[in-house]
C-alpha positions as CSV (number, residue, x, y, z in Angstrom):
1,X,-22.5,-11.7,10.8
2,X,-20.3,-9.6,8.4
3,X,-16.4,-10.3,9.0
4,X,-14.5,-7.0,9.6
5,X,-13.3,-6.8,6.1
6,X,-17.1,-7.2,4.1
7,X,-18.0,-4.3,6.7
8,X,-15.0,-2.0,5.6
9,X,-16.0,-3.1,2.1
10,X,-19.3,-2.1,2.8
11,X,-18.5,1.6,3.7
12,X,-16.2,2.0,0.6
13,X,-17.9,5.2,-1.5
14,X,-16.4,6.0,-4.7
15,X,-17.3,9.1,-4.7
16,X,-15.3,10.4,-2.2
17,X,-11.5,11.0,-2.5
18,X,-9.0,8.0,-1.6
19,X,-7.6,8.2,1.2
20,X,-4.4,5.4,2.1
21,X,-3.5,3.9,5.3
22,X,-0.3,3.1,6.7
23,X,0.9,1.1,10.0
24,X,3.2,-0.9,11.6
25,X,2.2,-4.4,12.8
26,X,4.5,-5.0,15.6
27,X,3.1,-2.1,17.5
28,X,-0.2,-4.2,17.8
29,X,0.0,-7.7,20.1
30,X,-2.2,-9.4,17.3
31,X,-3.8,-9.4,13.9
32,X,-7.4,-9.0,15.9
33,X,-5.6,-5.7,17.0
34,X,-4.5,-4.6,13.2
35,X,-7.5,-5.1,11.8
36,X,-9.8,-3.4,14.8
37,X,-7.1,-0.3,13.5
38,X,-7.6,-0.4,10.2
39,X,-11.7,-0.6,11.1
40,X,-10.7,2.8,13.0
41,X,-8.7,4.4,10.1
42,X,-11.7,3.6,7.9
43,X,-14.1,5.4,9.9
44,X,-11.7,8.3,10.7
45,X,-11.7,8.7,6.8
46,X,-15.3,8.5,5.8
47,X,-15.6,11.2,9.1
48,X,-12.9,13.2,7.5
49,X,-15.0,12.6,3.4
50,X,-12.9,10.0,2.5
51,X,-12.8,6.5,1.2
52,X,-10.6,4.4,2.8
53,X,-8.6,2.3,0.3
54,X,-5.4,0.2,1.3
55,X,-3.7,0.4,4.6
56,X,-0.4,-0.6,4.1
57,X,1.2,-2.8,7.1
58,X,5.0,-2.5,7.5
59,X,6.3,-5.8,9.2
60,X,9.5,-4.9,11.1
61,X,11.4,-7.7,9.2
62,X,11.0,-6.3,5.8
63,X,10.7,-2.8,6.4
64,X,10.5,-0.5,4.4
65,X,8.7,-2.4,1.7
66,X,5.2,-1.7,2.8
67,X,6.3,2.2,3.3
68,X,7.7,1.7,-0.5
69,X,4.5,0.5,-2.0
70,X,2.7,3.4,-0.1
71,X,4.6,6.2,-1.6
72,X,4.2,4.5,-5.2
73,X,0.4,3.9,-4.9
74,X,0.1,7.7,-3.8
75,X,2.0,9.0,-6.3
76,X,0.5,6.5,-9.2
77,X,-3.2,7.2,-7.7
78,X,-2.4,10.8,-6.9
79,X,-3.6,10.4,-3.6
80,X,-4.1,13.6,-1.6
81,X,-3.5,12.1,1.9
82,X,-2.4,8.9,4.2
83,X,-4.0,8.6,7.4
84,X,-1.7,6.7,10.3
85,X,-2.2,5.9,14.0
86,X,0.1,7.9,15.2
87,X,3.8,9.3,14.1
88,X,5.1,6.2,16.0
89,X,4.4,3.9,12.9
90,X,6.7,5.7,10.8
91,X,9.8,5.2,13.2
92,X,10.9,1.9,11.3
93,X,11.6,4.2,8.2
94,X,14.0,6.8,10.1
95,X,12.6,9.9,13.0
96,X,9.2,9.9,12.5
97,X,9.0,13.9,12.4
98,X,11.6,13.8,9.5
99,X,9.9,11.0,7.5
100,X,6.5,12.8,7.9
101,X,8.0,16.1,6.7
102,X,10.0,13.9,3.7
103,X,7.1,12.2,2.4
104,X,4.7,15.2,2.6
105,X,7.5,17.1,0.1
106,X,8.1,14.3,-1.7
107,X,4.2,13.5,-2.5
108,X,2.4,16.1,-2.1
109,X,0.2,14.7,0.2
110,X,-0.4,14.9,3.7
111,X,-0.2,12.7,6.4
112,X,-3.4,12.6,8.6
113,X,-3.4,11.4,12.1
114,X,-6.8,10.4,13.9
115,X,-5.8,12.5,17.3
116,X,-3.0,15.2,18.0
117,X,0.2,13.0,18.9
């Protein structure tokens, strides 16, 4: 049986435009629950014609780090968009309408949410 990350590895087609993950792991009750999300992001991006490439998971202790690395990787990889649970996971960084708004003009990409929140 394939472990959760050889099955995501499994689906990544470079062909297909990166797509980055972000979310915050203490709105999860385990790391069975993050990585069942991340499985979720992955196939909301190859729905969407995507690859899913990093999700980045912001621990509340040393946030914003993992929202840090994010914003370099899309700006070094020129990623066109970041797909997140939910605008809840970017409340550690500030109001999570704000932040979306502030990294969409500071990037140029946009942040892609799974269902209407």
């Amino acid at each position: 049986m394939l472990s959760s990350r050889e099955a995501a590895a499994r689906l990544v087609d470079y062909t297909r435009p990166l797509l980055l993950g972000y979310l915050r792991r203490d709105l999860h009750l385990s790391d069975r629950q993050v990585d069942e999300q991340k499985i979720e992001l992955g196939a909301f991006a190859v729905m969407e014609g995507f690859t899913l490439g990093t999700v980045y998971v912001e621990d509340a202790e040393t946030a914003p780090a993992a929202y840090g690395a994010l914003v370099e990787s899309v700006n070094r990889y020129e990623v066109t968009a970041v797909v997140i649970p939910d605008l809840s996971h970017l409340a550690l960084i500030g109001e999570p309408v704000v932040v979306k708004g502030r990294f969409e003009r500071a990037t140029g990409a946009r942040i892609m949410l799974p269902v209407a929140s």
